[in-house]
N, C-alpha and C positions, 0 to 999 in steps of 0.2 A: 805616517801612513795616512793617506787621503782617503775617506769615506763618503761615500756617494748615493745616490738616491736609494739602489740595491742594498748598500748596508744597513741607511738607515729601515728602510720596507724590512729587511732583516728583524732588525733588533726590535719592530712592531711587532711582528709572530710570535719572536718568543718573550716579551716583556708584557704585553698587553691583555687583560683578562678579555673573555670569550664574548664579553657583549660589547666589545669595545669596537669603532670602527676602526678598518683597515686601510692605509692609504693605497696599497695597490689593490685593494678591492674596492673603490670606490666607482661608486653609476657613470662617473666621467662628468663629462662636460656635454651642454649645448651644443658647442663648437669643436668638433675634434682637432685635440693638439700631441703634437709626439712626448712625450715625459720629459721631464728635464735632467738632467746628466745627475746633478745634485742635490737637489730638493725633493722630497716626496711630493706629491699631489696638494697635502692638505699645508705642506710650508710655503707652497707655490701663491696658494690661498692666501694666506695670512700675508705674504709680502705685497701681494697684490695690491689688499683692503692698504697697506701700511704706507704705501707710496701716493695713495690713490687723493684727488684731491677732494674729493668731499672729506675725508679721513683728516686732513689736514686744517679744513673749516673748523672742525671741532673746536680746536684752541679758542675760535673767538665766538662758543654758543654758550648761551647760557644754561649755566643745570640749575641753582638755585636763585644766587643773583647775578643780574643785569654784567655782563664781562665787561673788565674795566676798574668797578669799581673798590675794588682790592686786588693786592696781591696773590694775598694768598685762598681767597675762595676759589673752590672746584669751577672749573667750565668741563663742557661735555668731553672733549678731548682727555682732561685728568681724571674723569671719573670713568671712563672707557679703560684705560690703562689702568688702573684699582679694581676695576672689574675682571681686566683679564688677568691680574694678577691672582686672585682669589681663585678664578674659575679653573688657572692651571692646578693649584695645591690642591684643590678639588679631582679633578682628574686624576693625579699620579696619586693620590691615594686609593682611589676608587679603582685603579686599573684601567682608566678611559684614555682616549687619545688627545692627549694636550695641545697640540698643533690646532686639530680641528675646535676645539672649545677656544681657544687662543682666536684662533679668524672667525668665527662667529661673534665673539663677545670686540674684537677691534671693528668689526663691521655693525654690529646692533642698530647704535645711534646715528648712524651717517644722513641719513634719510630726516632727521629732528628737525625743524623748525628754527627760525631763531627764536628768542626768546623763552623757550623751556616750554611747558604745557600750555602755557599762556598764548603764544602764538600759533600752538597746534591746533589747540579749541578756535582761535579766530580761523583759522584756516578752515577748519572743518564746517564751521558755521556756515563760510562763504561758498566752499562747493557741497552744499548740503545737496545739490537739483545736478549735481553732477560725479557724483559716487564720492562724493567724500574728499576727508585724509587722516589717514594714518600714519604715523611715524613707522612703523616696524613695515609697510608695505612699501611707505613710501622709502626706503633703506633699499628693498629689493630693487623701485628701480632707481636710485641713484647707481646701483652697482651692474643693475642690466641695460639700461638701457641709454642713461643719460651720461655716463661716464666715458669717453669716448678716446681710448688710447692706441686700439690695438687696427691697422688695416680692414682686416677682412670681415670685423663685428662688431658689434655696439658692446658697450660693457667690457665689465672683470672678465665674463666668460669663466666665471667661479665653476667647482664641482658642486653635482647634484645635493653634496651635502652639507656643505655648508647652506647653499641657497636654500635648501628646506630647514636649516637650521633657524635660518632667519623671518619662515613661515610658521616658527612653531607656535603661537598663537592659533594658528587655523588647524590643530591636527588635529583636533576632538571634531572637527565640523566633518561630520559620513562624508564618507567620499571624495573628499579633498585629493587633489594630485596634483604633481608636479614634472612634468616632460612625463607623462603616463604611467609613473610608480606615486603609490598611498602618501603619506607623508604622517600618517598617525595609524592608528586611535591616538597615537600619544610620541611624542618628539622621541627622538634617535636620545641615549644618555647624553650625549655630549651634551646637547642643546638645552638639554635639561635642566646639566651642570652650569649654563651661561644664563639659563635664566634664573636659576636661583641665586648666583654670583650677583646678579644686577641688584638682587631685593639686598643682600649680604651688605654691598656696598653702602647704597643711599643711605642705608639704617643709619649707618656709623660715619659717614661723614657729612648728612645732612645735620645732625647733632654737632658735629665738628665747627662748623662754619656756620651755625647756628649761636655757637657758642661765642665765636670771633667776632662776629658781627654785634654782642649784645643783644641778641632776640632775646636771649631766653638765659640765666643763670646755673649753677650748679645746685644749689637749693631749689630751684624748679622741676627739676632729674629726680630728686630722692624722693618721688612719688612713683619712680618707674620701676619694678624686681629688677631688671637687665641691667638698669646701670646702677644701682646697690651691690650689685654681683661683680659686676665691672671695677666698680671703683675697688669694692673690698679685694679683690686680686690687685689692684694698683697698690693699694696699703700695705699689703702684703709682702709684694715684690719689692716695692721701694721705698721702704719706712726712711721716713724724714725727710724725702725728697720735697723740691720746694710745690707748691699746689700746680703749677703750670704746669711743672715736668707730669705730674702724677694724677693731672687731669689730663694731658695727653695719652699716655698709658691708659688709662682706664678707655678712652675714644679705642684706641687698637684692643681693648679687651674683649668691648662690642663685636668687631670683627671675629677674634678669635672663639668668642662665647659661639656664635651661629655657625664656625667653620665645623670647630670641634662637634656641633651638634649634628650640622647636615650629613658630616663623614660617616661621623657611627651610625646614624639614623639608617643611612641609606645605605652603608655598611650590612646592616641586619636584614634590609627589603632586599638587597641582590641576594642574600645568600637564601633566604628564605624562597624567592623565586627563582632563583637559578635561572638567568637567561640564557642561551648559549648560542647567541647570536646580536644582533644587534635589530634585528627584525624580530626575536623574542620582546625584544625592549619596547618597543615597539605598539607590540599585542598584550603587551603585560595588563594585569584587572586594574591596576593603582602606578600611579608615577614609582618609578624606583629613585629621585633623587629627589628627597623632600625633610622639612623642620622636624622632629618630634613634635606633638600633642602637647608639651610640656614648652619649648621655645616657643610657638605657635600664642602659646595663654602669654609669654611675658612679650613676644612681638608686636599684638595686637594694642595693650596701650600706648605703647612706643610710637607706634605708626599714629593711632590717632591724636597721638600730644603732639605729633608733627606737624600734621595735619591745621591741628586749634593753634601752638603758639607758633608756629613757622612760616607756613607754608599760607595760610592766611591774617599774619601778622597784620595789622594799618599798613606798618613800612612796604611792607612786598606787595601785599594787595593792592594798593595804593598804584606802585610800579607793572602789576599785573594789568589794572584796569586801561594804562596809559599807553602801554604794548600793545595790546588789542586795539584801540584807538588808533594809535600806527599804523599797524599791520593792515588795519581794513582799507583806510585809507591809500596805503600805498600799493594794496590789489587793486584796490578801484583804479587808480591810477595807469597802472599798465592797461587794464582792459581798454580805457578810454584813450591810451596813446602805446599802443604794441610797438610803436616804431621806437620808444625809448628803452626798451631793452636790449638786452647782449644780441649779436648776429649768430650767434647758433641756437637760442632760445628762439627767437625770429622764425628763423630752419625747421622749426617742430611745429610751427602753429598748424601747418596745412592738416602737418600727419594726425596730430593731438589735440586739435582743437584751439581755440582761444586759452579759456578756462583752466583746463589743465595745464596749456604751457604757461600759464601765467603761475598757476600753484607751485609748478615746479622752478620756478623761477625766484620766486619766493623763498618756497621751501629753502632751495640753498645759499640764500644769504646767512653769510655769518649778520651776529647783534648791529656791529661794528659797520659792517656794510650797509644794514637796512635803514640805520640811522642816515647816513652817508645819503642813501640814495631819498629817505626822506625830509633832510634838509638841502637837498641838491635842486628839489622842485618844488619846494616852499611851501611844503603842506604841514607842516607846525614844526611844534616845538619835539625835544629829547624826553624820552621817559626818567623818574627819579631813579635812584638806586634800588634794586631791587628785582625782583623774580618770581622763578616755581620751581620746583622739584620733578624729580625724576619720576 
């Protein structure tokens, strides 16, 4: 039996709790298109982001270190995919729509920088006299405006909801809109669900690849509750396993410690507030998808020992300081010769200015490319190994 956009829209009504969105109730699109035979709206989304090629950059961005130099540490690409994975199990427990949490959280990062925060802070530095950058807006328009697949429009031409998913930083700001519907007080659940996935994720495998790389010990951890908790469920599960197997287990315990708590947490907030709508969610007094009080006290030492022995390690720091270095350099560079960029970067100056077609020029260098492009015109050396975090 073949099922189709209709069945699945179907099996939305009746599977999905009452704050959840709908894909055939969605604000639609920018650009009106006819539905497709067999994807709902919000899968139409996610396949989008999935083909798209900023989406595919990822592979070679940095999340913590410098892409390249191992195998197996995360690039933004791996940690996007960990994200949406978390953000789904999220969702269907919650009663939310997984599709739509699924294309927000593969779309998030697209918009990043090379080189992790490191290259975002240079970025931002450089158009401080020119509005900025952000990674989470600068996502919106790699997906509106700079991404150019379709005849009749610039962009995914995503739905209204996803794209304010990926505004949801801006929903507490009065008044905020989006094609002339609110976008807050506070994010639709989905979006809620992908951003607290994002914080879920880094936790657990910036410690991960923290660990691989030698930054930091197991005896440097047993100063943290969360992975004393962690570990002792690894003890537990798997008595006598050898340390590696059962320090990896304790790393996924991480995860499971924050899933298990955000579900019931926010388990107890929907019932408690009973939204019955997804524009209740919306208007609600307090986020309904959020830590307990209690994960909250053990995730704040976590984060700032990431912070001290990680994230500005000598080693990473060090490779942090030399990105920057890079990065401004290889802005200056375009400004002072626009004719050495791409021919459809070129195509934007008139409309976007210098400045910003150079940021967004930038912006979408994968690591791997910007090196490329900055020993292409001789403007120094490679940065060491190394990074920043999510």
């Amino acid at each position: 039996m073949t099922r189709g956009r209709r069945a699945w829209e179907e099996a939305e009504e009746r599977s999905l709790a009452p704050w959840a969105a709908r894909s055939a109730r969605s604000a639609g699109r920018a650009h009106p298109e006819p539905p497709h035979e067999l994807r709902t709206e919000f899968q139409r989304d996610r396949d989008r982001v999935l083909h798209s090629r900023p989406f595919r950059r990822l592979e070679y961005k940095t999340q913590v270190f410098v892409n390249g130099t191992a195998d197996h540490y995360r690039t933004r690409l791996t940690h996007t995919m960990e994200m949406a994975a978390v953000g789904r199990t999220i969702a269907r427990c919650l009663g939310a729509n997984e599709d739509l949490v699924e294309a927000i959280a593969l779309a998030h990062d697209v918009g990043h920088s090379p080189f992790g925060h490191s290259g975002e802070q240079a970025l931002n530095e450089l158009m401080r006299d020119w509005g900025g950058f952000d990674h989470n807006l600068q996502s919106c328009r790699a997906l509106e405006l700079l991404e150019l697949q379709y005849p009749d429009f610039p962009g995914l031409n995503l739905t209204w909801e996803v794209r304010a998913g990926l505004r949801k930083h801006l929903a507490a700001t009065p008044g905020t809109q989006l094609d002339g519907r609110p976008i807050g007080p506070r994010p639709m659940l989905e979006a809620q669900i992908a951003d607290l996935a994002d914080d879920i994720t880094y936790h657990a495998h910036d410690v991960d690849d923290a660990l691989e790389a030698g930054l930091i010990t197991e005896a440097d951890l047993q100063e943290l509750e969360i992975w004393l908790e962690a570990d002792a469920r690894a003890r537990r599960r798997g008595a006598g396993a050898p340390d590696d197997r059962r320090r990896r287990m304790a790393v996924r315990n991480l995860l499971d410690l924050q899933v298990e708590d955000v579900i019931r947490t926010s388990a107890g907030l929907l019932e408690r507030h009973a939204p019955a709508s997804p524009t209740d969610v919306m208007n609600a007094p307090v986020r309904l998808v959020d830590y307990s009080d209690a994960m909250r006290a053990w995730l704040a030492p976590l984060h700032a020992f990431l912070f001290q022995r990680v994230y500005f390690h000598p080693t990473v720091a060090g490779a942090n300081a030399e990105a920057v270095r890079m990065m401004r350099r290889l802005f200056m560079h375009y400004l002072d010769h626009p004719e050495t960029m791409g021919r459809k970067a070129r195509a934007r100056i008139e409309a976007e200015g210098l400045w910003r077609t150079v940021c967004d020029y930038v912006a979408g260098m994968t690591d791997r490319y910007a090196l490329e492009e900055y020993h292409r015109f001789g403007l120094g050396a490679a940065p060491a190994a190394g990074g920043d975090s999510a």
